[in-house]
TORKOL-4160 file (C-alpha; in steps of 0.2 Angstrom, whole numbers, padded with zeros to 4 digits, m for minus):
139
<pt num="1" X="0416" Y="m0111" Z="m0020"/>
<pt num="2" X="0429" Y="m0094" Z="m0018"/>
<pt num="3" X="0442" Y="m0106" Z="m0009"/>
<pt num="4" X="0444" Y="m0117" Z="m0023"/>
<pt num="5" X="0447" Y="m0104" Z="m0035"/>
<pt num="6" X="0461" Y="m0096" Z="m0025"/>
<pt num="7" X="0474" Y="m0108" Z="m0031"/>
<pt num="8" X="0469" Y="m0106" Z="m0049"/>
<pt num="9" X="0475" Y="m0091" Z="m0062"/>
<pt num="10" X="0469" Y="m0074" Z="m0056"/>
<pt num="11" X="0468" Y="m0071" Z="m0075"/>
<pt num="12" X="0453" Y="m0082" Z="m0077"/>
<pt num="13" X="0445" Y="m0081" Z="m0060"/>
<pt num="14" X="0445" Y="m0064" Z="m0056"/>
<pt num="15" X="0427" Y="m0061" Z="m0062"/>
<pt num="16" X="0420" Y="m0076" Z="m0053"/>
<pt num="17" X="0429" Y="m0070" Z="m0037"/>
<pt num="18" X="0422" Y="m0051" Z="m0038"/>
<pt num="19" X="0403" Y="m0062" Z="m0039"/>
<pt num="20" X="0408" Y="m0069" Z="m0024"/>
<pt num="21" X="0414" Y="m0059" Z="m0014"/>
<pt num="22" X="0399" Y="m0046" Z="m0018"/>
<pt num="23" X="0390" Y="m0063" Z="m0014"/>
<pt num="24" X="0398" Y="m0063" Z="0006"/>
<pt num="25" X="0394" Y="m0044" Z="0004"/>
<pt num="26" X="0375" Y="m0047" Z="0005"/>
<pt num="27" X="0373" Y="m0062" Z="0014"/>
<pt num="28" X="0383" Y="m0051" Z="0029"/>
<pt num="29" X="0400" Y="m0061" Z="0030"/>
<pt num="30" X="0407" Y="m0045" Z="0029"/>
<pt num="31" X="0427" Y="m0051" Z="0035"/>
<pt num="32" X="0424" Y="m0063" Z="0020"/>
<pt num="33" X="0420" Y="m0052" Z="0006"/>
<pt num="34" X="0433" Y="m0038" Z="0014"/>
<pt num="35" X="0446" Y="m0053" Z="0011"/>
<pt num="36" X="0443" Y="m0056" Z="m0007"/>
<pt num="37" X="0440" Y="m0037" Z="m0009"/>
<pt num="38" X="0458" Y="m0036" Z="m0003"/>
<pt num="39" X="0464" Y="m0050" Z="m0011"/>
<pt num="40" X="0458" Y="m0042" Z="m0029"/>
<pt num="41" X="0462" Y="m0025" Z="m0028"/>
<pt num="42" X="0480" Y="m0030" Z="m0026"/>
<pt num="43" X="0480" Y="m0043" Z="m0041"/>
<pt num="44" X="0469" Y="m0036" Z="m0050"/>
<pt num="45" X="0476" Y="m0016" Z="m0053"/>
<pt num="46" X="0470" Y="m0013" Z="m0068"/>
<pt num="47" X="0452" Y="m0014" Z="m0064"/>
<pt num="48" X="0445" Y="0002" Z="m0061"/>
<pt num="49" X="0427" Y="m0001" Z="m0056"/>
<pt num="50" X="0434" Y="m0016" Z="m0043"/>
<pt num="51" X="0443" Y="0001" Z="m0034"/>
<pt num="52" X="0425" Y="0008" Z="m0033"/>
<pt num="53" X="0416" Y="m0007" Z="m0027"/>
<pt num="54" X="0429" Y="m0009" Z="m0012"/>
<pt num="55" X="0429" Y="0008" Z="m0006"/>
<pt num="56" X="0410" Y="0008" Z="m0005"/>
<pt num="57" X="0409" Y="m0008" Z="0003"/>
<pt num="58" X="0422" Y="0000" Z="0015"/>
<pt num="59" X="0412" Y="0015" Z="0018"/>
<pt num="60" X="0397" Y="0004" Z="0020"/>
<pt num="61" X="0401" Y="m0009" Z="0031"/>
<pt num="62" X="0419" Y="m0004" Z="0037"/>
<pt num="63" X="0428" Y="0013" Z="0041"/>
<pt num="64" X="0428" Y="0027" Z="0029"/>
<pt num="65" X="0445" Y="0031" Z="0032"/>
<pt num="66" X="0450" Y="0015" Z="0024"/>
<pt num="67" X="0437" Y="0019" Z="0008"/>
<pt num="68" X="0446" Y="0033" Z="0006"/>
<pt num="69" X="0463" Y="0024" Z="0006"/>
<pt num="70" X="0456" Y="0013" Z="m0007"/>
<pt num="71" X="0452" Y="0028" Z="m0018"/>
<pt num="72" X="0468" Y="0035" Z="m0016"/>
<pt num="73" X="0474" Y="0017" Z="m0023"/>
<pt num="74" X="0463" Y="0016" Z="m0036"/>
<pt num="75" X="0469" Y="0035" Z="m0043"/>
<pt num="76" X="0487" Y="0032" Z="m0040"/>
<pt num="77" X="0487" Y="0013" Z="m0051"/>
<pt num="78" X="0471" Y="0024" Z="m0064"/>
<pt num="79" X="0473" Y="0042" Z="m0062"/>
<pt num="80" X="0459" Y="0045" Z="m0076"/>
<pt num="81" X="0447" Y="0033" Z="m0069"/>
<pt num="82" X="0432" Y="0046" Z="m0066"/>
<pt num="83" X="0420" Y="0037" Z="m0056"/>
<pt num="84" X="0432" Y="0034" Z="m0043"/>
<pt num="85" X="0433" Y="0056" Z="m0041"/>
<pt num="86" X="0415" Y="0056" Z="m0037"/>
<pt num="87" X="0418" Y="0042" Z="m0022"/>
<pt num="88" X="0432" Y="0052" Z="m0017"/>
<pt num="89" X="0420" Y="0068" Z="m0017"/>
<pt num="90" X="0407" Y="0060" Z="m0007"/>
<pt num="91" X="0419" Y="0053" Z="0007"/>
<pt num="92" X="0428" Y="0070" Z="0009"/>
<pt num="93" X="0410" Y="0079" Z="0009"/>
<pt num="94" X="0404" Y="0071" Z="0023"/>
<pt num="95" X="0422" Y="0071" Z="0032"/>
<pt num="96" X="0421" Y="0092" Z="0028"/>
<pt num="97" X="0403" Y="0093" Z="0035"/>
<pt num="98" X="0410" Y="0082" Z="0051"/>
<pt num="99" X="0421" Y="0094" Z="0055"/>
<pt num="100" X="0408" Y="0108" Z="0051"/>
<pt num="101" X="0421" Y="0114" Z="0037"/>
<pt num="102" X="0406" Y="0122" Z="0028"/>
<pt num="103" X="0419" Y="0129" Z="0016"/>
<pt num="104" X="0423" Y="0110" Z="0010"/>
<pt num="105" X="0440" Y="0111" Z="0008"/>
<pt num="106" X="0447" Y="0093" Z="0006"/>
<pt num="107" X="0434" Y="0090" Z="m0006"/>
<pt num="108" X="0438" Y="0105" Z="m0017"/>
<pt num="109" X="0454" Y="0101" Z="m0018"/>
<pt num="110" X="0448" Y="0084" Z="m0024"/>
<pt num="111" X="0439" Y="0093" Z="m0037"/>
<pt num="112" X="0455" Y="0101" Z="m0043"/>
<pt num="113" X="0465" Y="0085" Z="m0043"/>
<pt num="114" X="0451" Y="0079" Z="m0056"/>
<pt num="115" X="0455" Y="0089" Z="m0071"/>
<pt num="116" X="0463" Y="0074" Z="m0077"/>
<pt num="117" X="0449" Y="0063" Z="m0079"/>
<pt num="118" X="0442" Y="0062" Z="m0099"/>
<pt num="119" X="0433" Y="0076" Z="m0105"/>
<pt num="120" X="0416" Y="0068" Z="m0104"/>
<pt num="121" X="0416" Y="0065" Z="m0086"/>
<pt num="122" X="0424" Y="0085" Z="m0081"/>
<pt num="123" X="0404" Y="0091" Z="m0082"/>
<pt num="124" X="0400" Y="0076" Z="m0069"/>
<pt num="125" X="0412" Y="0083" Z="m0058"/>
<pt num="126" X="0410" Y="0102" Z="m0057"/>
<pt num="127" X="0391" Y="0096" Z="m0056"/>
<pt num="128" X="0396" Y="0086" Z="m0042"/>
<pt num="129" X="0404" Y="0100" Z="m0034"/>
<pt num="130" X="0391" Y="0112" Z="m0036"/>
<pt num="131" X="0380" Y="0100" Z="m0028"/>
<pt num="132" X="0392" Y="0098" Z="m0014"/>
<pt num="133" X="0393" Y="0117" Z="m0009"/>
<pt num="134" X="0375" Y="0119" Z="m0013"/>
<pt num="135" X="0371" Y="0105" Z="0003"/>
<pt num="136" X="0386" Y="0114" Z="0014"/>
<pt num="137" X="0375" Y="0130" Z="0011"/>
<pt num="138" X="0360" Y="0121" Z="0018"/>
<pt num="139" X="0369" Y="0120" Z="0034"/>
């Protein structure tokens, strides 16, 4: 089904394409779904929540380095996209407590990289962050 829509204008088959390769996601063809992933995030820019579903698919099934990478995309092409921050945040959480960097340092500079985002999301993210510290001082 997704083959035959690869010739046709990514305009009108994006959608269908996301579906599908979310599709491959759950029924475990993982190197699939990681192709149409790829395939869309770079002609499909402009859709912020696509960023999102690739880097978690990444940090489920793939390497979280490369979720990260895709964030990084997703912020440089939608620098106000807020939900993509709070991915970010999680990814560099759980790289801080890796490296037993209680003090979390690459997340907070996420944080402070988030003051762009709209002004109805900023609560989310120093909520996020609080939250952040508040497992670090768990540990």
């Amino acid at each position: 089904l997704l083959a035959r829509l690869k010739d046709s204008s990514i305009e009108k088959s994006w959608k269908t394409i996301l579906e599908g390769a979310q599709m491959e996601a759950r029924a475990g063809r993982y190197s699939i779904a990681r192709e149409w992933l790829k395939y869309l995030t770079h002609h499909v820019p402009w859709y912020g929540p696509l960023y999102k579903i690739h880097s978690e698919f990444e940090r489920d099934y793939g390497d979280p380095a490369e979720a990260f990478s895709i964030v990084e995309k997703g912020l440089k092409e939608l620098p106000r996209y807020g939900p993509l921050y709070l991915v970010a945040f999680r990814l560099l959480e759980k790289e801080d407590l890796s490296r037993k960097a209680y003090d979390l340092p690459k997340t907070m500079d996420m944080v402070s990289r988030a003051d762009n985002i709209s002004r109805e999301l900023l609560w989310r993210v120093h909520f996020e962050a609080a939250q952040s510290q508040e497992r670090a001082a768990v540990l």
